[in-house]
C-alpha positions in Angstrom: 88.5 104.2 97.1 89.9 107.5 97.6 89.6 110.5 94.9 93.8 110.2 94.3 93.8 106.4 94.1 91.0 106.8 91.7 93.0 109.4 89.8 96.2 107.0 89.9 94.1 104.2 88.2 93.0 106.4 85.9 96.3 107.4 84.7 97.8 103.9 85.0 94.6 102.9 82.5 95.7 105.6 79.9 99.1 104.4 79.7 100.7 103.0 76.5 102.3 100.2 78.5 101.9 96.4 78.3 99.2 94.4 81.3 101.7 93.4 83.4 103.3 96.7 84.0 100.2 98.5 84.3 99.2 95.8 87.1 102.3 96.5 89.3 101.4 100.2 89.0 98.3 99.4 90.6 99.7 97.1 92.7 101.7 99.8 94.1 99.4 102.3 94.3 97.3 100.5 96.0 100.0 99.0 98.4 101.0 103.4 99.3 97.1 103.9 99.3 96.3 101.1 102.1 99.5 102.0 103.8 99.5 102.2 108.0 102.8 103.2 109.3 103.3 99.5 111.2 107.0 99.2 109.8 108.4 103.1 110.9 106.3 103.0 113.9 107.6 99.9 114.8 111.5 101.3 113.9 110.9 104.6 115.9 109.3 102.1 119.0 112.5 100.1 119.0 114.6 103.0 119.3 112.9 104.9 121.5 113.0 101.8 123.9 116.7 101.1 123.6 117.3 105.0 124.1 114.9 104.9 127.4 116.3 101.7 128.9 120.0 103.4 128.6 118.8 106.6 130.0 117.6 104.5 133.2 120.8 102.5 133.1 122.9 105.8 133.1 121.0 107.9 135.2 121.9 108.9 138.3 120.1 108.8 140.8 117.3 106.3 139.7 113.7 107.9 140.0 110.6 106.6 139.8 109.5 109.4 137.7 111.8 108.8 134.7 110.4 105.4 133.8 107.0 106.9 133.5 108.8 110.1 131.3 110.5 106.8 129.4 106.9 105.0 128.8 105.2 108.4 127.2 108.1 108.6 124.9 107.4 105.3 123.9 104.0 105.8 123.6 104.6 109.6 121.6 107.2 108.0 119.3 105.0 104.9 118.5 102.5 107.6 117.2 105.1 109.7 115.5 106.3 106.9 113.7 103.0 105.8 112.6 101.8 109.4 111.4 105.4 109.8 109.6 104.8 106.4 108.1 101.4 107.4 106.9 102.6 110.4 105.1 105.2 109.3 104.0 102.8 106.5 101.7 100.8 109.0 100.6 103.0 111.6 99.9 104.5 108.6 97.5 101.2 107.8 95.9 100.7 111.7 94.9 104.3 111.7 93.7 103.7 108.1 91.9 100.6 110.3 90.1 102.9 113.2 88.9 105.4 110.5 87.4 103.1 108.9 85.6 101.3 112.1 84.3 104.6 113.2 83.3 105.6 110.1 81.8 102.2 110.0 79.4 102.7 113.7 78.4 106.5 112.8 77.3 105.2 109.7 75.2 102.7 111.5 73.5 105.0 114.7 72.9 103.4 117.2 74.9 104.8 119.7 77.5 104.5 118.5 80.8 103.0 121.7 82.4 101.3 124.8 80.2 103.5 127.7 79.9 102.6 130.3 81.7 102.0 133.9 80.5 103.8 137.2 81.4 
């Protein structure tokens, strides 16, 4: 496992919170952890090949050259949509963290972050 899915279970271990809840927190976690970017990769491939096929339909005159322009935008927003999707997951995990960091110091009373001096 990774060092912030480690930290995440950590967390999820010390909270006051019933089995069942504390499973779906690491359920999730571990769902953002093991994430691949399939679903917006496959969202940005769709549009990019609607948005390619109309550009060929509409332009004028037909070259030869623009379907192989169309097929690397395919390719380049296939990738895009994976690395997007990929951040995106983990981006959620760290946030996921914080929450739940934030939501044990509330329970127990204590300030979220130290204060900071002068």
């Amino acid at each position: 496992m990774s060092r912030i899915l480690d930290e995440v279970c950590a967390v999820i271990a010390r909270l006051p919170a019933d089995d069942q809840e504390k499973s779906q927190l690491r359920e999730t976690a571990r769902r953002y952890h093991r994430a691949c970017g399939c679903a917006l990769s496959g969202v940005f491939l769709i549009v990019a090949i609607v948005a390619s096929a109309a550009w060929l339909i509409v332009a004028d005159p037909f070259r030869w050259s623009l379907t192989a322009v169309c097929l690397v935008g395919i390719f380049c927003s296939g990738l895009l949509g994976k690395a997007i999707g990929i951040g995106w997951a983990k981006a959620r995990l760290r946030l996921l963290h914080h929450s739940l960091v934030r939501r044990i110091a509330s329970e127990r009373g204590l300030p979220c972050r130290p204060a900071r001096s002068g």
